[in-house]
Each structure stands twice: as C-alpha cells, then as structure tokens.
C-alpha positions in Angstrom: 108.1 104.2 100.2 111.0 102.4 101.2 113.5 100.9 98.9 115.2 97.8 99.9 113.8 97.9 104.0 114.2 94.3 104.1 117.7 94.4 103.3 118.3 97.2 105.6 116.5 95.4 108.1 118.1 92.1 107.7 121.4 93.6 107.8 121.5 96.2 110.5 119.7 93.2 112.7 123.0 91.7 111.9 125.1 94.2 113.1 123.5 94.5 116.3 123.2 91.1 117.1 127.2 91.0 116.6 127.5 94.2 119.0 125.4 93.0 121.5 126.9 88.9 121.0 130.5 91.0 121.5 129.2 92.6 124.4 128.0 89.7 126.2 131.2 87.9 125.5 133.6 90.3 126.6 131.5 91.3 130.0 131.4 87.1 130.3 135.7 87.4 130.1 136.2 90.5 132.2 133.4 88.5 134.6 136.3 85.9 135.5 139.3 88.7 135.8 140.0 91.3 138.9 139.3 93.9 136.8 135.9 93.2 136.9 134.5 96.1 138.4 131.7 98.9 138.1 134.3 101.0 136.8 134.9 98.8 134.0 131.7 97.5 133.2 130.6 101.4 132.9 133.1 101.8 130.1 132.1 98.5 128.3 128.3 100.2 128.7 129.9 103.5 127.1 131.1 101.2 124.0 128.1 99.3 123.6 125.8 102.3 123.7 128.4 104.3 121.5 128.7 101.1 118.6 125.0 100.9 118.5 124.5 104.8 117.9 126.8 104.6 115.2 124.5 101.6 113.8 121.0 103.9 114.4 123.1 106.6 112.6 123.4 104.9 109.5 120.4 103.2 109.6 119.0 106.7 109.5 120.6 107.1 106.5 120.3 104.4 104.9 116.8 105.1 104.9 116.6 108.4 103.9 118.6 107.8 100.8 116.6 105.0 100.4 113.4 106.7 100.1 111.3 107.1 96.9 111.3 110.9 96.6 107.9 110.6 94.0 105.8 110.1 96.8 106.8 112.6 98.4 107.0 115.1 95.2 103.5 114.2 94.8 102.3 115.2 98.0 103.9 118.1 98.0 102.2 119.4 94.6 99.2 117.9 95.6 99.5 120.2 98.8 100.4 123.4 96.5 97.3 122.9 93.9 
C-alpha cells in the first residue's frame, strides 16, 4: 500500500497543471511575436516534455519511498514457506 497517494496525487496534479498553464501562456506570447516559428515552438515542446519527465521522475519516487514494505515482506515469506 501506498502511503500518502492522495497527497502525492494532489500535489504532482499541481505541478503539472502549472507546467502545462506555463506552456500554454508562453506559446500564447511567442504566438503574437516573429519569432513564432516551428523552430521555436519545437524547443518550447522539448521543455515542456523535459519539465514533465522530471515531474514522472519524482513521482516515481515518491512512490516507491512511499510504499509500505510489510506487504511486500509478507508476500515474499509467504512465497518462501
């Protein structure tokens, strides 16, 4: 089991909300400029898919450290006996 998966949840929803809400924003600013080009909104892809793997990362471990290891004990001497 989990500990604390709604906290995780809650927070890392959060997060990503902001990255994506940041995303949106700047593409929305860079929309209205000259700069505005493939080029450019490839690189803004790059960042977005780069600050959201670095969100799934520590989600990952979040949850690993997070798990409750007696569960898993007992299944494993369950499995031996």
């Amino acid at each position: 089991m989990i500990k604390n998966k709604e906290e995780i949840i809650r927070e890392n929803t959060d997060k990503i909300s902001q990255i994506v809400k940041n995303y949106v924003e700047e593409l929305d600013t860079l929309s209205e400029t000259r700069s505005f080009t493939i080029d450019a909104i490839e690189k803004m892809w790059e960042c977005l898919d780069n600050d959201t793997k670095v969100i799934y990362r520590e989600i990952g471990q979040e949850i690993i450290s997070q798990i409750d290891e007696r569960e898993i004990i007992k299944s494993k001497k369950a499995n031996i006996n």
